[in-house]
C-alpha positions in Angstrom: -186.0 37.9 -23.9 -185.0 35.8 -26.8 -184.2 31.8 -26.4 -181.7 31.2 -29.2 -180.6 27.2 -30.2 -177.1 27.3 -31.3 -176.5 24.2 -33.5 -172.4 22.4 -34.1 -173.3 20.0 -37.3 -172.1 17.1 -37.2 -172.7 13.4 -39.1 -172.0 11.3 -36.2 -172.5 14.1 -33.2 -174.4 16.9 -33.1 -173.8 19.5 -30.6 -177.0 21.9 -29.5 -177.2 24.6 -26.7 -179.8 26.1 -25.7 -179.6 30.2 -24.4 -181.6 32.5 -23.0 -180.5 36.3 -24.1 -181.7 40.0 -22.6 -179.3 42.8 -24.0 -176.2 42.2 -22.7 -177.4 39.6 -20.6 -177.1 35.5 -21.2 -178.1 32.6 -19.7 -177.8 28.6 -20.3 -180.8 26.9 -20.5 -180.0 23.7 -21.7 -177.0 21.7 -24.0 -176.3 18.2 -25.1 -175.3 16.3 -28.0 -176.9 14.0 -30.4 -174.8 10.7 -30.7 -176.0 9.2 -34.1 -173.0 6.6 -34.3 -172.1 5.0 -37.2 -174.4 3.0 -39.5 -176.1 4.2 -43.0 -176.0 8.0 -43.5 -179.8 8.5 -44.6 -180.6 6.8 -41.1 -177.8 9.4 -39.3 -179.5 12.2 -40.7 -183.2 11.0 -40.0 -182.1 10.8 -36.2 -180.2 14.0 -36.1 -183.4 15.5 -37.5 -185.6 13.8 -34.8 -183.3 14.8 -32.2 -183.1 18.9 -32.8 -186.9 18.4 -33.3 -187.3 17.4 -29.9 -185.0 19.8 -29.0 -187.2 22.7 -30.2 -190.5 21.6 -29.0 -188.9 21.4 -25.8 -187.3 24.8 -25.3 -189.0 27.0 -28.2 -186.4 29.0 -29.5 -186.8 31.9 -31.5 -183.9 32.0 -33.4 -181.0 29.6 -34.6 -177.2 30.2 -35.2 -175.1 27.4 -37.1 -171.5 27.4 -37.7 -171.1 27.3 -41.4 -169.3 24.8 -43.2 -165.4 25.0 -43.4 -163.4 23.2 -46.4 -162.0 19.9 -44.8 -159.1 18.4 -46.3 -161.2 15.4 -46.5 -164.5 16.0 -49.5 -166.5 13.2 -48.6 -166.2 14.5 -45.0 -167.3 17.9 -45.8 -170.5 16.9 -47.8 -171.5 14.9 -44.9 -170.9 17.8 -42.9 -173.3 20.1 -45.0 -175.5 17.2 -45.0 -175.9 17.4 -41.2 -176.5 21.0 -41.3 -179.0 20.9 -44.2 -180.9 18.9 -42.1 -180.8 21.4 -38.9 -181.8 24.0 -41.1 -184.4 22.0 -42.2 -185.7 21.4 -38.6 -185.8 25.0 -38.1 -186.9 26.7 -40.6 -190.0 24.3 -40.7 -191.2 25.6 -37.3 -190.2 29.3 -38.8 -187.4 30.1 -36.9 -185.0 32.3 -38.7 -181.3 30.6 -39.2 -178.1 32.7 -39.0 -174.6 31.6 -40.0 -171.7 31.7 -38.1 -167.6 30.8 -39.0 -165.3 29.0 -37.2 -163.2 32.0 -36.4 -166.6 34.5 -35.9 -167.8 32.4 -33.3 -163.6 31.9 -31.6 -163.8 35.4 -31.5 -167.1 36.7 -30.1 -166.1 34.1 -27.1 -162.5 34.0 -26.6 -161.4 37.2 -28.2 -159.3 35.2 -30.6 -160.3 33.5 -34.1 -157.8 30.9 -33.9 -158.7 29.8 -30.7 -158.6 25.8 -29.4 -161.7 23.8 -28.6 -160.5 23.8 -24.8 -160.2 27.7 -24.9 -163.7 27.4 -26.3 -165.1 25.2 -23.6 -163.0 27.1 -20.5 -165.2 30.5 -22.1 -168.6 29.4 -22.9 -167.8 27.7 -19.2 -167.3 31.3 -17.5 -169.6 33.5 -19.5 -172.5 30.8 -18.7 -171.1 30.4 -15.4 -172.1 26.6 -15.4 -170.8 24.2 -12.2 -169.4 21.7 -15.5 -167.6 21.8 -18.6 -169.8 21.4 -21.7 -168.4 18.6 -23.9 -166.6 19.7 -26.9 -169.4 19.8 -29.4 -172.2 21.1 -26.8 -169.5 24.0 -25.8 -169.2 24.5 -29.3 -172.9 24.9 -30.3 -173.5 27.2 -26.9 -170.3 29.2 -28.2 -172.8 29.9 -31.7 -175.5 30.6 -29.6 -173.5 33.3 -27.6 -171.7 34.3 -30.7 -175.5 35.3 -31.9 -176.4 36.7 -29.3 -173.7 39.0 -29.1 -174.1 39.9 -32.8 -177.9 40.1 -32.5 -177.4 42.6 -29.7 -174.8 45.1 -31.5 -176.9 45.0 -34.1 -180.2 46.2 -31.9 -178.0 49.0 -30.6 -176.5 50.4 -33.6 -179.7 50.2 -34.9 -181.3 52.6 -31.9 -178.1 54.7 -32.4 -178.8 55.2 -35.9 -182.4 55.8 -35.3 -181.5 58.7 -32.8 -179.3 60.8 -34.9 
């Protein structure tokens, strides 16, 4: 079984959720969000950083998944953005957990089946295929979504892998 933290950046929330994956099989262990709020961005950051710290003493995953950044139509929005996920990559790879990087659309698709898909689509899947009694908020739906999206990826890759190993 492999726990896997999937990680939606974010400079003033930062969704995380936590899965368990077996094969084919998932399971939710845990999701939340980081609410850093407003104030200086060096301090945002610092806390964002404390926060997915704690997050992964507590539940010791073995890999990460992270959506990659999109252009925004907004620059200054965007570096923040990378910012934010410098700083989960950071987190991560200094307990040595590998990273992988996930778009936008990769992730819509692994869970809804369509790339273009809304953020209430998202939440109504991760939802089902977790089979949780509550809807994740948006950006906790949306880091379980990475984490899913992984997991799925990871696992095609395992069995193509076997396949080719048989032939």
């Amino acid at each position: 079984m492999t726990v896997i933290l999937g990680i939606d950046p974010g400079s003033r929330i930062t969704g995380y959720g936590v899965i368990r994956s077996h094969g084919s099989k998932i399971e939710h262990i845990a999701n939340g969000s980081l609410k850093v709020g407003e104030g200086e961005l060096a301090d945002r950051l610092s806390k964002i950083y404390a926060g997915l710290s704690e997050v992964i003493e507590l539940h010791s995953p073995v890999e990460m998944a992270i959506e990659q950044v999109f252009m925004a139509k907004n620059a200054d929005s965007a570096l923040k953005l990378g910012q934010a996920r410098g700083v989960a990559i950071v987190a991560s790879s200094n307990r040595n957990i590998p990273v992988a990087e996930y778009s936008a659309r990769q992730v819509k698709q692994a869970v809804v089946g369509r790339g273009a898909a809304d953020k209430k689509q998202v939440q109504h899947m991760v939802t089902a295929l977790l089979r949780l009694d509550h809807t994740p908020g948006e950006d906790a739906a949306d880091a379980l979504a990475i984490a899913i999206c992984h997991a799925n990826t990871r696992t095609s890759l395992i069995y193509q892998a076997k396949g080719r190993a048989r032939r």
